[in-house]
Legacy VTK file of the C-alpha trace (Angstrom):
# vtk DataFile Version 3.0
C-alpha trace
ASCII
DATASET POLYDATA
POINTS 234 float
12.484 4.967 -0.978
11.605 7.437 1.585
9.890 10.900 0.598
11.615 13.705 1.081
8.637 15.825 1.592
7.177 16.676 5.179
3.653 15.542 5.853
1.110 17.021 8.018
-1.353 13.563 9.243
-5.388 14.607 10.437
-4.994 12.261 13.667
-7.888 12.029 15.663
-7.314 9.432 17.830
-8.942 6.801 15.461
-9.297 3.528 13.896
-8.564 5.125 10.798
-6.509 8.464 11.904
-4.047 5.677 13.398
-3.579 3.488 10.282
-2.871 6.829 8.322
-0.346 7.843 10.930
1.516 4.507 10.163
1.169 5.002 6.225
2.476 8.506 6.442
5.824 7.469 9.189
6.368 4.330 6.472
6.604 6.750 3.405
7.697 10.488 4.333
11.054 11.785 5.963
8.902 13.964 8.417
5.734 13.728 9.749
3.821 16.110 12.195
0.286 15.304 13.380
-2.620 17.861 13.870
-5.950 17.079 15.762
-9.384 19.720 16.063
-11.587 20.068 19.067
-14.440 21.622 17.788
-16.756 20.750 20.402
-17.792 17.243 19.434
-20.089 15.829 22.302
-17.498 13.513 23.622
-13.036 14.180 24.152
-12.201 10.692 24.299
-11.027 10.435 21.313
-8.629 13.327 21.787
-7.553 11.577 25.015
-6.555 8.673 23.309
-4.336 10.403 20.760
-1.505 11.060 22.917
-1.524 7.478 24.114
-1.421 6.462 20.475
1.526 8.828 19.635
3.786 7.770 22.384
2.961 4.060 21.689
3.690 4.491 17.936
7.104 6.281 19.370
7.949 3.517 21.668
6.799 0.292 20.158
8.058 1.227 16.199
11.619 2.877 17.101
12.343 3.105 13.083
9.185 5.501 12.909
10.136 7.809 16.067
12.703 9.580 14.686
10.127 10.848 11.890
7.012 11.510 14.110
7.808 15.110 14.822
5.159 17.652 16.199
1.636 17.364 17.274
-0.726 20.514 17.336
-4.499 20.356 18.312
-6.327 23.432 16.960
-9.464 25.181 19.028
-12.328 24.508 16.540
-15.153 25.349 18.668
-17.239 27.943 16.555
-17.943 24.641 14.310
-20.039 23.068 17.235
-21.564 26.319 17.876
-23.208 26.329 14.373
-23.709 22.565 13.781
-26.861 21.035 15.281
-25.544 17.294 14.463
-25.478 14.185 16.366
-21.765 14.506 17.044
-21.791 17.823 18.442
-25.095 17.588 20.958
-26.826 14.601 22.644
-29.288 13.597 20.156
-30.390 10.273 19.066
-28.330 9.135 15.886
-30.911 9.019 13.197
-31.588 8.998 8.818
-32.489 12.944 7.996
-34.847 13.306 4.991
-31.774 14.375 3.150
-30.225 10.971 3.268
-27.662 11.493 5.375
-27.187 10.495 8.688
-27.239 13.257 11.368
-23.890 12.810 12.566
-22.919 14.214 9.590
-21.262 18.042 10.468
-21.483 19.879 7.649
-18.383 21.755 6.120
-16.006 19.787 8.382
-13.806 18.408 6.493
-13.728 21.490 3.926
-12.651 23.689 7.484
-10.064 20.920 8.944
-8.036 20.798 5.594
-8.195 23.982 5.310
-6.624 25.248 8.582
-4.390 22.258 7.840
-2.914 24.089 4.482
-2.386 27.006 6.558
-0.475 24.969 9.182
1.387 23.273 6.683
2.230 26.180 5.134
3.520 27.627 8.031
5.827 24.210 9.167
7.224 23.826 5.709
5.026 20.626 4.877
3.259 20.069 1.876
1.374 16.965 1.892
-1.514 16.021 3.635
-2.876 12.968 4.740
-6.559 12.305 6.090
-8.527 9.181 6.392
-11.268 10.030 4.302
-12.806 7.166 2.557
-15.876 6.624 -0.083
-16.350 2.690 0.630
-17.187 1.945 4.125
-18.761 5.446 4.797
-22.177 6.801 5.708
-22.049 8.610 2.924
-20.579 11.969 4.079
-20.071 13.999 0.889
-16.937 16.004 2.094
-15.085 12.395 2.388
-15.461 11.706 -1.213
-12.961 11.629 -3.396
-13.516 14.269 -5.939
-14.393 16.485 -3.604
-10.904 16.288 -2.222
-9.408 16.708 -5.394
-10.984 19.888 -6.009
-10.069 20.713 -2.217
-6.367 19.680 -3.296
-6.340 22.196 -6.388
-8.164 25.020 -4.678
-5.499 24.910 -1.510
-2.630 24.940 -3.724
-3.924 27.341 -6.154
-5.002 29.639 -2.509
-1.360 29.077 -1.172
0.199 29.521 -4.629
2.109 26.133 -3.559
1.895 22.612 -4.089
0.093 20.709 -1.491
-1.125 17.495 -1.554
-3.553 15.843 -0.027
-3.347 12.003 0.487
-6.149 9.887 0.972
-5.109 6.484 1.226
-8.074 4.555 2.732
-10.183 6.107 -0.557
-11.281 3.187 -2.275
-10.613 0.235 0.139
-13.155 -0.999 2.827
-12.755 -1.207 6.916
-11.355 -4.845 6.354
-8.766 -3.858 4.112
-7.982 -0.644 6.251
-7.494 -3.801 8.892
-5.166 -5.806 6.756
-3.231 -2.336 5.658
-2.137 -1.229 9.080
-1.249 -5.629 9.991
1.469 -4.854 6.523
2.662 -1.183 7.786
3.243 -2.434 11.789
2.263 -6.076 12.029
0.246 -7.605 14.863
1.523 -5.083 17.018
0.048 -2.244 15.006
-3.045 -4.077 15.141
-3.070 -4.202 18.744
-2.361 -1.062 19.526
-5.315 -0.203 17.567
-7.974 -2.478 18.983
-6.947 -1.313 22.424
-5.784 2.525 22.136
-7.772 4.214 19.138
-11.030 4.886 19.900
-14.173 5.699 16.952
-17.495 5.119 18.629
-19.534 8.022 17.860
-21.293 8.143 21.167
-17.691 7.685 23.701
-18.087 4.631 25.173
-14.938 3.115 26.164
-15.983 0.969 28.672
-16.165 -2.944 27.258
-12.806 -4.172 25.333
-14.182 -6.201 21.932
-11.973 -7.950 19.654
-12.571 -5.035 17.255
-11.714 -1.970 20.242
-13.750 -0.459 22.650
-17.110 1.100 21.755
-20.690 1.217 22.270
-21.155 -1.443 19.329
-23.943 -0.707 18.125
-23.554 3.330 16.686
-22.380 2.971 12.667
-18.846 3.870 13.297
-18.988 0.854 15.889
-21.045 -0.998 13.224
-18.271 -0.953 10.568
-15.332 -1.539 12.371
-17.002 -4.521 13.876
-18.051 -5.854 10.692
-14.506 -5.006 8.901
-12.569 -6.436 12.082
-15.205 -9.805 11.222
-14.064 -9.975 7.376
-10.045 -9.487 7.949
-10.439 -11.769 10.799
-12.168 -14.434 8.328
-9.967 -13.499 5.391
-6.398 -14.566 7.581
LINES 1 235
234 0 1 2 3 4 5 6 7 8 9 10 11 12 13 14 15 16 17 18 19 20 21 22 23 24 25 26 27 28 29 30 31 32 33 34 35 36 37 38 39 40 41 42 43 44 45 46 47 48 49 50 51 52 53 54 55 56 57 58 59 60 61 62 63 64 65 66 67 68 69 70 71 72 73 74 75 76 77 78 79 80 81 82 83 84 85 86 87 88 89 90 91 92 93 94 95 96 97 98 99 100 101 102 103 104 105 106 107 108 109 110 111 112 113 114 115 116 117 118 119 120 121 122 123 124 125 126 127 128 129 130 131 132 133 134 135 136 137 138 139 140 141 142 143 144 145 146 147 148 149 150 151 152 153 154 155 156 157 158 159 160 161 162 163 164 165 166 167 168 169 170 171 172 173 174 175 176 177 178 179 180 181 182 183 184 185 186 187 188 189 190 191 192 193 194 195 196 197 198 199 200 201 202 203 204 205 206 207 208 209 210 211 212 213 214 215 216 217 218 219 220 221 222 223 224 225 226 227 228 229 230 231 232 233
């Protein structure tokens, strides 16, 4: 049965953004899409997002009538304090911390945050983000109980319900493969491989089985190696 509720979908333009799209369009009456630029060190991925959308629109007609608005919010005080792989050209490296340095700290707390307060404002009340704990690099703002706290602290903040959504979580990049082949079939798939776009340093030159992408960077890394497992595991 379809949701009644309206649902506000974190779509970057990715691998994982796109699948989340599809999960939201298959399960909520309404669905309205929001994107940052916040001065990461390459747009393509923002580029691609409209492409996505209007694919999504065209290609899945009994989704169209549900994907409603798309907002992209200016961000850019985030690169201005961040001194992170993904927001200045620096070699992608392991900080003595453990965590890789593409990791921008406070993002995700900021981007759900001004998503509440759009949501709020468009009469939505779930979210949806493709944060996942799994196949990760061990970012601790995409962890689940951080989100849950997130979730009470927003709707405690807005004295409303919202909800946030999370449902690549606890499954891998070859599962996140196989979910969007059951939401949109080989067609999802494609559009996927040959729209989305995750490498962390832009490329978009060379087509792969998996998508385009510099193939070596981790984000490149894992959805090659998750393409390789749901490729093995048809």
């Amino acid at each position: 049965m379809t949701d009644t509720r309206k649902a506000l979908v974190l779509f970057s333009g990715g691998q994982d953004s796109t699948t989340c799209l599809a999960w939201a369009l298959d399960r909520y009456a309404e669905v309205e899409t929001l994107a940052f630029d916040y001065g990461q060190r390459h747009r393509i991925e923002l580029d691609c997002r409209n492409t996505v959308r209007a694919q999504i629109a065209r290609q899945f007609p009994h989704w169209a009538d549900r994907l409603g608005a798309d907002h992209l919010l200016d961000l850019s005080l985030l690169g201005q304090i961040s001194d992170t792989a993904l927001t200045s050209e620096r070699e992608i490296e392991l900080q003595a911390n453990g965590l890789p340095n593409t990791f921008v700290p406070g993002r995700n707390l900021l981007f759900l945050t001004f998503a509440a307060t759009l949501a709020y404002r468009r009469g939505a009340s779930v979210l949806v983000g493709g944060m996942c704990e799994t196949d990760f690099s061990g970012y601790p703002d995409c962890r689940d109980n951080t989100l849950k706290a997130l979730q009470v602290a927003l709707s405690l903040g807005l004295d409303a319900p919202m909800t946030l959504e999370t449902p690549l979580m606890f499954i891998d990049k070859a599962a996140t493969w196989r979910l969007a082949e059951q939401l949109g079939g080989e067609a999802l798939v494609k559009l996927i491989v040959e729209e989305t776009h995750t490498c962390y340093l832009g490329e978009r030159g060379e087509l792969h089985d998996w998508g385009h992408g510099c193939g070596h960077c981790p984000a490149c890394a894992l959805r090659a190696r998750g393409f390789a497992r749901y490729q093995a595991a048809a």
